[in-house]
N, C-alpha and C positions, 0 to 999 in steps of 0.2 A: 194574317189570314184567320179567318174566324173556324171556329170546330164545323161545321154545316160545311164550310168550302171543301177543307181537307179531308172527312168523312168520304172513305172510298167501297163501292160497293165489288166483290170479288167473288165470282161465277166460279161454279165447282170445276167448269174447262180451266180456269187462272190455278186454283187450287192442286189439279191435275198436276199444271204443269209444275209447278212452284214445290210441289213437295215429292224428294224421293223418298224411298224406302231406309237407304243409310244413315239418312240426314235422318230422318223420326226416328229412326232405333237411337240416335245417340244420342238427341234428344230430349228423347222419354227417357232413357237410362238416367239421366241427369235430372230428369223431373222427379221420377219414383225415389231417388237419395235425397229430395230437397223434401220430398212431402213424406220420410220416414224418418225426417231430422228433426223435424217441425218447421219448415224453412217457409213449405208451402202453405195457406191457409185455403181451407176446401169445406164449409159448412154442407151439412146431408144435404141431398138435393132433393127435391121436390117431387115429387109421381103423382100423376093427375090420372087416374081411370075414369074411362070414356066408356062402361058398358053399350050404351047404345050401337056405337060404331065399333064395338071390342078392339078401342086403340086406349094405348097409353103415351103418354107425353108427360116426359121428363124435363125439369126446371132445374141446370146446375151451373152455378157459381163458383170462382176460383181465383186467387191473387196469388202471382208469384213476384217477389220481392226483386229479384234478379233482373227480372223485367220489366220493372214497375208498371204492370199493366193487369189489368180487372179484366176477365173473361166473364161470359154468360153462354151458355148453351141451350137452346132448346131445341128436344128431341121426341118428333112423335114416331110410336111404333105400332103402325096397324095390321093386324093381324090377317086381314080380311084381303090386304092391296097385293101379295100375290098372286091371288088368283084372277085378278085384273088386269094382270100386265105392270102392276105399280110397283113401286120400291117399298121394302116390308120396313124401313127407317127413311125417314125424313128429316133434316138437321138445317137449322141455319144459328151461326156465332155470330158475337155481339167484341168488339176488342175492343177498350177503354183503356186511355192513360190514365195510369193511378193518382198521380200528384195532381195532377189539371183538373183531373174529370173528364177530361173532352174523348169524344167518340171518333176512335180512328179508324173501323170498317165495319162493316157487315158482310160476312161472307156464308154464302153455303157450304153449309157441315156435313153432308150423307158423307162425300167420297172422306172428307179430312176425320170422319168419325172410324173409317175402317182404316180408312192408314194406320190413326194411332192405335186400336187395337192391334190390329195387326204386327204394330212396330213394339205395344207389349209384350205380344208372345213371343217375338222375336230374342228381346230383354231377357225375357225368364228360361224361353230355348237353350241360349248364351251361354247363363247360369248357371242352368242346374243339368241339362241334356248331357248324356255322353257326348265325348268329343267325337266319336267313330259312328255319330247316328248319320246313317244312311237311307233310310226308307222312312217317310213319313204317311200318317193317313189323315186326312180331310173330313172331318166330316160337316158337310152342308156345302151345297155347291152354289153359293151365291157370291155377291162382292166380298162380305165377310169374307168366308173360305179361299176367296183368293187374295188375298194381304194377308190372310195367316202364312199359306203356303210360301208365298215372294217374300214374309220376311224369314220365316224359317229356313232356306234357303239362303237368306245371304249370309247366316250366322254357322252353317254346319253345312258339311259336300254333300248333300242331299244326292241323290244318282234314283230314286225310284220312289213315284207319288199314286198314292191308292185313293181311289174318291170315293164318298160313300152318300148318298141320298135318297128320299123317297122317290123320287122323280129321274127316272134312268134315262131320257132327255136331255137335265140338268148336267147330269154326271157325264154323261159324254161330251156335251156341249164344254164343261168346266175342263175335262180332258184334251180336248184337241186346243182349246185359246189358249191353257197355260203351259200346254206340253210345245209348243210354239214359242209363246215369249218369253218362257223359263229355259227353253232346249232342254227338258228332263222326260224322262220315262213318266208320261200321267195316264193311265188307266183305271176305269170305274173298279170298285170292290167285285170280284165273281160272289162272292159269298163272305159270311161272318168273320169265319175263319184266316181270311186272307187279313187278317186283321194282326195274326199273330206274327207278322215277319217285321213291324213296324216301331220304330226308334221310338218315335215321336208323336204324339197325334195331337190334333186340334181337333175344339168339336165346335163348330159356328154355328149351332140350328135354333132352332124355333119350339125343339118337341120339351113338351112336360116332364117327358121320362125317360129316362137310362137308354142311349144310343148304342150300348154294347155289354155284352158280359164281359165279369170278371175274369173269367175261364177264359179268354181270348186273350186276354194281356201277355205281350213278351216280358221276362223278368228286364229290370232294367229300365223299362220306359218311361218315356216323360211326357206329358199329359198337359196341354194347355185347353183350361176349359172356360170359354167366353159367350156361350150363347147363353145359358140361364141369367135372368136377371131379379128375378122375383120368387119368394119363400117356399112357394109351393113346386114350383117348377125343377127339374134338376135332369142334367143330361148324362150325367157319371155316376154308376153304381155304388151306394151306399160302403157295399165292402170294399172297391176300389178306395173309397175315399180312407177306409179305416186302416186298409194297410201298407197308406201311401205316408209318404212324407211330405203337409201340404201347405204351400206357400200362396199369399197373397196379395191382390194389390194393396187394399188399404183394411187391416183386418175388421173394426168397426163397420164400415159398409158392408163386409162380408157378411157379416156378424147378422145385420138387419135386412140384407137382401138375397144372399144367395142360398137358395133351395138347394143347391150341390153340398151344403155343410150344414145348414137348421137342418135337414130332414136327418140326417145320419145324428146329428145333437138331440131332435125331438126322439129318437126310436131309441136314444143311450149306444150308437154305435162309437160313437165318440166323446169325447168333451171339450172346451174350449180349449186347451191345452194343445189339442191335435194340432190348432195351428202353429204351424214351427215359427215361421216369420213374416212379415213384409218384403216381398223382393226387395226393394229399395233400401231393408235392414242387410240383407245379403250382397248388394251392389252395394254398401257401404262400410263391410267386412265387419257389421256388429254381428249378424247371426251367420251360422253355419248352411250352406247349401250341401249339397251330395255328398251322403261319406260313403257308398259304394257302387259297382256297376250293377248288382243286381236290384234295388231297390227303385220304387216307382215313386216317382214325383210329379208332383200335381200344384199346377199354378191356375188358380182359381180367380177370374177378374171379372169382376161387375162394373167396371169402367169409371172414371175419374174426370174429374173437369179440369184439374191439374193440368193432366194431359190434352186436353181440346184444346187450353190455353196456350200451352206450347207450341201444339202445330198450328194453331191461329199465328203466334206471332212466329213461326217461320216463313210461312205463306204472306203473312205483313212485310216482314224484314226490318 
């Protein structure tokens, strides 16, 4: 059977069903140790800015040896497609057998793009969170925001979910679907404040700047921060970042992408040092994760193709 016969083409509904949330957390756990060993190979991925239509489209590549299988992702993210009704990411993956060459699917990536996210923070939640975090906050109420929430959740007895957005539509909408298919207490933020009774928080948005003060933080918390993706941009306060303990996906990309740590590195609030580890250094018990309850950590991820490749070949089998 030739590569064109066997070449299967697999709809984000296949995707859906094909991938749960436990399956990708263990997954990626296993990926972020193979790409902090040197196991994974992940060359920087490519950023294509589209001024005109203010989209960017992302170009990333990935081999994991385990699998013998070549991934490719590309990912556009348009800025403009919310306000349209449209999805603010668009993905479709590429799965290649390593040895052969030959092409063994195309699949749509939006949903398999927030699972693994989502099954990141999930990872890092694991880690580094208090064992006794019980109230998480949301911030961004989109598909993002909901795979952060569904895997944080299946890592720690979550009992009470705060949402937070510009859009109080969103927030209640995001309220009543996952307080439904989570069976949890989900209600919109009343205000800043309510910020301070929370374990955990995700920030899944869009904005250029700091989603919350420092002053609102409970001692203690843990901080998964995934919507910044670009130098300028950053969703977590500068001093948050300085007097957290902060861990990352892949520190290099960090290093070149994420506005959540160049900016506090450009103003000298920190130095490259600040970063502690690579998760996947800490899921492979070379660096240290949490040494108290009162201290705040912060797992910083600009995303990885490692990981697409993984839940591509889950979704393959």
């Amino acid at each position: 059977m030739d590569s064109q016969t066997r070449m299967r083409y697999i709809t984000d509904e296949e995707v859906r069903r094909a991938l749960t949330m436990p399956e990708a957390i263990r997954a990626v756990k296993e990926t972020f140790i193979q790409l902090s060993t040197g196991q994974a190979r992940v060359p920087a991925r490519t950023s294509l800015e589209i001024p005109e239509f203010r989209t960017t489209a992302l170009v990333m590549p990935a081999y994991l040896p385990r699998t013998k299988r070549l991934g490719l992702k590309l990912i556009s993210l348009c800025e403009d497609n919310p306000s349209k009704g449209l999805p603010f990411a668009q993905a479709v993956a590429i799965l290649m057998d390593a040895e052969l060459g030959s092409p063994l699917a195309v699949m749509d990536a939006s949903y398999l793009t927030a699972v693994r996210t989502g099954a990141a923070s999930g990872v890092a939640t694991d880690a580094l969170a208090r064992r006794n975090a019980r109230v998480v906050a949301i911030f961004g109420a989109g598909v993002q925001g909901k795979t952060q929430l569904e895997a944080v959740a299946a890592v720690r007895p979550i009992r009470k979910v705060l949402v937070f957005d510009v859009d109080p539509r969103a927030a209640a909408a995001f309220a009543e679907e996952m307080g439904r298919k989570l069976s949890l207490e989900v209600e919109p933020a009343a205000s800043p404040k309510a910020l301070r009774d929370a374990d955990v928080i995700c920030t899944a948005t869009t904005s250029a700047v700091p989603v919350f003060a420092d002053r609102d933080l409970k001692p203690g918390v843990h901080i998964n921060a995934v919507g910044s993706y670009k130098p300028h941009a950053r969703e977590i306060p500068g001093e948050t970042i300085r007097r957290a303990r902060v861990y990352v996906d892949q520190r290099q990309a960090s290093l070149e992408e994420a506005g959540d740590l160049i900016i506090p590195l450009r103003e000298k609030l920190i130095d490259e040092d600040h970063i502690l580890a690579e998760i996947g250094e800490v899921l492979a018990g070379l660096k240290p994760g949490r040494s108290s309850a009162d201290e705040i950590t912060i797992f910083k991820a600009v995303g990885n193709a490692a990981l697409d490749l993984a839940m591509a070949s889950l979704v393959f089998g």
